[in-house]
N, C-alpha and C positions, 0 to 999 in steps of 0.2 A: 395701140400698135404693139405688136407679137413682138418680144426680145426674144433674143438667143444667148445664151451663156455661156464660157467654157471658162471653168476658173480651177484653180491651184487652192487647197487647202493645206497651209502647213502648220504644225501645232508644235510651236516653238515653247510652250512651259510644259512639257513632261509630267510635272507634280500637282498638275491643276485639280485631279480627285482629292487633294492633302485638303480638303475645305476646313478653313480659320485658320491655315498656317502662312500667312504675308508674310513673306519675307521682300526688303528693298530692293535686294538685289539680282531679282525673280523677277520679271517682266511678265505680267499674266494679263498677254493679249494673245490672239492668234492670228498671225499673218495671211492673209488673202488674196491673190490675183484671180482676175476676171477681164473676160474678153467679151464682148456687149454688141451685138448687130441685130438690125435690123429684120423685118421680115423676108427681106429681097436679099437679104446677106452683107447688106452695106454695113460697115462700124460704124458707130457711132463718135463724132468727131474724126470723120474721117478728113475732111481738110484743115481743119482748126478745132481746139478743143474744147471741150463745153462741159460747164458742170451741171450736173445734178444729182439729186438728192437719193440717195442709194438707202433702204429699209433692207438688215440683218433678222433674220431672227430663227431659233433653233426651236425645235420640237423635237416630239417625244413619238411621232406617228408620221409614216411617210405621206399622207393625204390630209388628214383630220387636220379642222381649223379650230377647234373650240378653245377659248380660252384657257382651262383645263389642260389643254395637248400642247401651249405655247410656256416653254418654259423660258426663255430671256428673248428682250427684241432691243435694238437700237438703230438710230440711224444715222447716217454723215454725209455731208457735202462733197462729194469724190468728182475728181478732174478726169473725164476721158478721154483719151485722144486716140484719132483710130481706133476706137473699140476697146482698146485697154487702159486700166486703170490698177492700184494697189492700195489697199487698206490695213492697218489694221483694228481684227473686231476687240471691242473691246473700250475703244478710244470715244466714243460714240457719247449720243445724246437720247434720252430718252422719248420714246414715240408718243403722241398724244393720244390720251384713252388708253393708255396700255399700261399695267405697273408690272415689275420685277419681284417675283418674291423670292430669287435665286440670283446671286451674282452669278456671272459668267463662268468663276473658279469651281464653282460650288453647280452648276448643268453636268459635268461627266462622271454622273453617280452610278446610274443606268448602261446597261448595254446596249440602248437603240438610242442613236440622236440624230435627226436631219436636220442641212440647213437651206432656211428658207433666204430668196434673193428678190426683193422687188424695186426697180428701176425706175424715177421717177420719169416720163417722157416728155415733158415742157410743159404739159395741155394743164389742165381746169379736172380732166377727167380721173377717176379713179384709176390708181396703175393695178392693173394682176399682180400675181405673184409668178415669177417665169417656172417652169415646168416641166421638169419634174424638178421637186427638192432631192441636196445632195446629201447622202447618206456620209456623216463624217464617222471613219474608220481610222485602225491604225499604221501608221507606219511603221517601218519592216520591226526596226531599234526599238520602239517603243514596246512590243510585246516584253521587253526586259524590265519593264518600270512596273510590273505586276511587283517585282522581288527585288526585295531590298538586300542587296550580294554581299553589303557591309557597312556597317558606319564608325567613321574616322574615330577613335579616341577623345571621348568625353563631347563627344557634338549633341549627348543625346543629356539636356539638363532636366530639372521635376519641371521647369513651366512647360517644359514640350509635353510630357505625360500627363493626362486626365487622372485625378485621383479612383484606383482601382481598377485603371484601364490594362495595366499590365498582370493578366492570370497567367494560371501554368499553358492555358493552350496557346495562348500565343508567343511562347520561350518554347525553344526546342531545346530537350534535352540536352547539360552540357553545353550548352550555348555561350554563357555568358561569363567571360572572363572575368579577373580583377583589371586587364588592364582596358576594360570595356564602360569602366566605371567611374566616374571622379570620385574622387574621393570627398565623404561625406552629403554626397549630392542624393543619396536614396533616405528618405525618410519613414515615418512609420506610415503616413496614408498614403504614401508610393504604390504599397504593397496589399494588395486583397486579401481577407484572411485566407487561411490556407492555399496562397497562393504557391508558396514556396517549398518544392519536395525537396527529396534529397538527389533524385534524378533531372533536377534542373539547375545542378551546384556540378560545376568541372570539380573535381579533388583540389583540390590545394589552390586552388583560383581565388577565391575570397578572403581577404586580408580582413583585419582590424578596420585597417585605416578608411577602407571600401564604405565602410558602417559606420553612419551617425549615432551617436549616443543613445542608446532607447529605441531605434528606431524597428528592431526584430524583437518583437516579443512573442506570445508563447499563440497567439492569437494568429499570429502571421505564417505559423509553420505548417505543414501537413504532418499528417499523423503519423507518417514514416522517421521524424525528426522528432529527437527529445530534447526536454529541456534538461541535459545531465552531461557533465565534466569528462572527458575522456582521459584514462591514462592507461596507455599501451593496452590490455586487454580485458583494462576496468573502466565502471564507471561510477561516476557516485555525483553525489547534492551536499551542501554544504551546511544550503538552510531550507530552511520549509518542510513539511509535510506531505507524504503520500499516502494516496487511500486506492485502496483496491475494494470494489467494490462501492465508495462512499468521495462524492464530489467534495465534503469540508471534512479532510481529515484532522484531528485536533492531538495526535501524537506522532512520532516521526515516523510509524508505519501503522497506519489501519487500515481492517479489514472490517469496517463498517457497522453498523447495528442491527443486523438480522442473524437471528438464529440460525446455528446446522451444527450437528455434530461433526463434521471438517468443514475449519476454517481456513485453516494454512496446515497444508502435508507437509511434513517433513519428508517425505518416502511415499513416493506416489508409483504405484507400475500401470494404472488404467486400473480395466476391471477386477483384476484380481486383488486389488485393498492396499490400503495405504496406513502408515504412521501419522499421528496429526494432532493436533489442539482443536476444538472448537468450545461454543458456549449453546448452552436452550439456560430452559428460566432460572433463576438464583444458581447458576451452576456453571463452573469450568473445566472443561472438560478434556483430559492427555489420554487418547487410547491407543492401542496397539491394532494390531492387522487380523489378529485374532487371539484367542482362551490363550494357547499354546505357546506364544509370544511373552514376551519380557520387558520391561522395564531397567535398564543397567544405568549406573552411575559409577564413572571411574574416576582415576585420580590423577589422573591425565590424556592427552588426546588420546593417545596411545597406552595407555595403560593397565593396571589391574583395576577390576570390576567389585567394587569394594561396598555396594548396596544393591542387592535386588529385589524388584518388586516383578511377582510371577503373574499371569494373566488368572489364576485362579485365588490369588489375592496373597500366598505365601508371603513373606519378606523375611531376606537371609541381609544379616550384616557380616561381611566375610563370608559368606554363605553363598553362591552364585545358583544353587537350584537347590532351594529349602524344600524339607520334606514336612515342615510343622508353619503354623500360622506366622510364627515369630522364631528365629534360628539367629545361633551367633557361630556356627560355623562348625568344625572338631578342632583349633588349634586349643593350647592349653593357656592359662592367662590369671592371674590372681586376682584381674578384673576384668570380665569380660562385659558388666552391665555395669556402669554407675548410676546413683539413683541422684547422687548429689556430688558436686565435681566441682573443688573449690579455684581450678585452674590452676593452681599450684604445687601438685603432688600427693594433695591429699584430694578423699573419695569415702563415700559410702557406697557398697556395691556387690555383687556377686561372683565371683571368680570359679574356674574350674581347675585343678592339677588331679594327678595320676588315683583314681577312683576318689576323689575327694568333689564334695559342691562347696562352696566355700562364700561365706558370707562374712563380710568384712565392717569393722571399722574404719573412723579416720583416725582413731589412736586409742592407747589403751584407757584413757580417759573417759572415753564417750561409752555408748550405751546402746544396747538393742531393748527397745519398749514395744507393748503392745497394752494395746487401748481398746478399753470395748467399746467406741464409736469413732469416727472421723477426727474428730475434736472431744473425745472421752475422755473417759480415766483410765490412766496406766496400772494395768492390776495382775501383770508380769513385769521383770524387766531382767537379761541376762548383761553386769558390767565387765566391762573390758579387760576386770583383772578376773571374771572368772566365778564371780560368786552371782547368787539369784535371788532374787527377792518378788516372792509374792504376797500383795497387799503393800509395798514398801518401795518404791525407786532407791532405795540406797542401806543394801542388807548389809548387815553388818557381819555375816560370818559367807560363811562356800554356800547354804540356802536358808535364806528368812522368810518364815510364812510372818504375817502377820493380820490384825482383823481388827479392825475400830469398833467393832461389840465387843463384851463381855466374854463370848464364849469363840476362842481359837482353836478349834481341835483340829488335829491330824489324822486322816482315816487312813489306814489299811486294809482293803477287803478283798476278800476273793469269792466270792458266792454263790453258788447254784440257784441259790433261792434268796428272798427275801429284801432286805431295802438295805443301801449303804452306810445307812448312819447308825445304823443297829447289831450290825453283822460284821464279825472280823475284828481287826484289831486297832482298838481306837487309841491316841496320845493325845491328851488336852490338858491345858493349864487352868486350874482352878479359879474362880473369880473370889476363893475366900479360903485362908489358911484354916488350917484344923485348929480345933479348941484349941490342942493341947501342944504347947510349945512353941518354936520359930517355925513362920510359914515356911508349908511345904509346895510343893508340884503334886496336883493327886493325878496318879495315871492310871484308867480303867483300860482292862483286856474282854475283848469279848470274842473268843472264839466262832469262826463260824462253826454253825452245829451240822453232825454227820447227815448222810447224805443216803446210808446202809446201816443196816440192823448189825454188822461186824464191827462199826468204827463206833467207840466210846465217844460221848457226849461231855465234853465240857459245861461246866459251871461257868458264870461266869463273874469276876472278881476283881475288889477292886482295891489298889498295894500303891500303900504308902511306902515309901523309899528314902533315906538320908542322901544327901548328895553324892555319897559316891557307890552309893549300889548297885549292882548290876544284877538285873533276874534275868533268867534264861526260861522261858514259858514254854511250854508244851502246846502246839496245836492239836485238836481232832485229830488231824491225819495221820499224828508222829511222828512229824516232821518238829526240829526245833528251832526258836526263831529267837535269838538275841537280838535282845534292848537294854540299851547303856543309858544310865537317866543321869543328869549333871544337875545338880542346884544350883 
């Protein structure tokens, strides 16, 4: 027998797409009226009411049967009288041969769902399914439950949240207050990494108290967010290490292990060159922007410029554009170079005053030596009071020659010709007094000889003298030269 239909579908849970969310106090059935006649128009139970067995069930296709297209069925024993009756779906029992692999809550995922109504009619015989199936749609209100317009203060706890299910696209910028938040209730898998910008943080919205202990780490921020301390228009780190250029920095600022002659600019303008440090192989490396450029060190931020190093490699101490490899300035000073600087007033060193070069002592004590090697023998030496000694570190008169051989002579020569030890005028101490009497000094002169057919030729001779003789000799030239000889 042919039924007719006309029923009321109302969908009293609103929330029924929230599938795994039960709550008890959600009622997730939907309510049903249907009115049931016959093919002549008669209702059914129209003088007394009669039950029978009513089969629900919703699909996915307004025709198609296949199993596949059947996503929930149930069925119930429903009273009708006159033709009408009221269910709700939901409440049911399951149909034989048929399984469920979707609760009822868990069918409104999809935008198409029809529902199917078959009437049992008393008989033995198969019932139809009446015809056409009703396309269940929405009500007017219910297009509002796409958006969620707000939620109460702390309704939203982590077991409602899937770990990770909250990213930035589903926070709208500024969205989310502190007082949106229980306090301590957001943990660290709450949050996806890089879920959280700084465009999805209201200013001043997120308290302490908002944040479990640990639970934002450096993992969970986006790249717009650091992990650095603010204070009014700084910011800084406490602990740890940063690297530019290098993930495990191992000092509190690297820039990594790869070579470049700039590492860190100091003074960067773009193309046109920069100030900087960098490193290539065995080498550290401070350049300037170019030749012409300088190196200054002062003596305060603001201050005088009291070492320069020139881009052509000069350096002036006091000196601010040296015009020699090594400069200590024009001021005048009694020490302008120490070689040795005992830090307390005393120096060994080079000074300059008014046309004077001046080479100092630390007192009159000490000594100016000179060595014929690094670590040689000292075979000068001028002492602090003034006297000199060659062959001798400690002359005993204003200059000591002296010789660890036998023979100490003193030359005087002036020569055009000929060899020094022969020529001129020689002073030497004897290695043996004369036969006769108390040893003497024997002192030989040797004139250089002339040089022209006008100038007389000297002899040359050799004068024994008592200790307080004084000869006055005659050179070649005519010129005369006093020598005082002391025993």
């Amino acid at each position: 027998m042919k039924r007719h239909l006309r029923a009321a579908l109302v969908l009293l849970v609103a929330a029924l797409p929230l599938a795994g969310f039960a709550q008890s106090a959600v009622p997730l059935q939907i309510s049903y009226q249907g009115r049931v006649t016959d093919a002549s128009g008669t209702p059914l139970g129209a003088t007394t009411p009669v039950n029978r067995t009513v089969t629900f069930r919703i699909w996915d296709h307004a025709t198609a049967a296949a199993a596949s297209n059947r996503l929930y069925s149930e069925q119930q024993t429903v009273t009708i009288a006159n033709g009408e009756f009221s269910v709700l779906v939901g409440t049911g029992t399951a149909v034989a041969g048929e399984t469920n692999t979707l609760t009822l809550d868990a069918v409104f995922t999809g935008a198409v769902r029809f529902l199917g109504v078959t009437v049992d009619d008393g008989t033995a015989a198969v019932d139809p399914e009446i015809s056409p199936r009703q396309q269940i749609v929405t009500a007017a209100y219910a297009f509002r439950s796409k958006v969620a317009e707000s939620v109460l203060p702390a309704a939203i706890t982590t077991a409602m949240l899937a770990n990770n299910a909250v990213t930035s696209v589903q926070v709208a910028d500024s969205a989310i207050g502190s007082s949106k938040i229980a306090d301590l209730s957001i943990i660290s898998n709450d949050i996806a990494d890089g879920a959280v910008t700084s465009a999805k943080i209201l200013d001043g919205t997120i308290a302490t108290a908002d944040l479990a202990n640990g639970s934002v780490t450096a993992a969970k921020l986006g790249s717009d967010v650091g992990a650095w301390t603010t204070s009014g228009g700084n910011v800084y780190r406490t602990t740890g290490n940063v690297g530019v250029g290098t993930t495990v920095p191992t000092a509190l600022i690297s820039a990594g292990g790869t070579l470049g002659n700039s590492k860190i600019a100091v003074y960067d303008d773009g193309a046109n060159g920069r100030f900087g440090l960098g490193a290539q192989g065995s080498q550290f490396r401070l350049h300037l922007n170019q030749s012409s450029d300088r190196f200054s060190f002062f003596n305060a931020q603001a201050g005088t410029e009291i070492v320069t190093f020139l881009g052509n490699g000069n350096v002036g101490i006091g000196a601010p554009a040296p015009l020699f490899p090594l400069s200590f300035g024009g001021s005048l000073a009694n020490t302008k170079l120490a070689i040795w600087d005992n830090g307390a007033g005393g120096a060994y060193g080079i000074g300059i005053q008014s046309s004077q070069l001046r080479f100092h002592l630390d007192s009159s004590s000490a000594r100016f030596s000179f060595l014929n090697g690094a670590a040689g023998t000292e075979v000068v030496t001028i002492t602090g009071a003034g006297a000199i000694g060659v062959g001798t570190a400690g002359p005993a008169g204003l200059l000591h020659l002296h010789s660890a051989s036998t023979d100490s002579r003193m030359y005087f020569t002036n020569q055009l010709t000929g060899s020094a030890n022969t020529d001129g005028l020689t002073v030497e101490q004897m290695a043996a007094a004369p036969s006769s009497g108390t040893p003497r000094l024997q002192r030989s002169v040797s004139p250089r000889p002339a040089s022209s057919g006008s100038e007389s030729k000297a002899t040359a001779a050799s004068v024994s003298t008592p200790p307080t003789e004084i000869a006055r000799l005659a050179t070649s030239c005519g010129a005369q030269m006093p020598v005082t000889f002391f025993g």
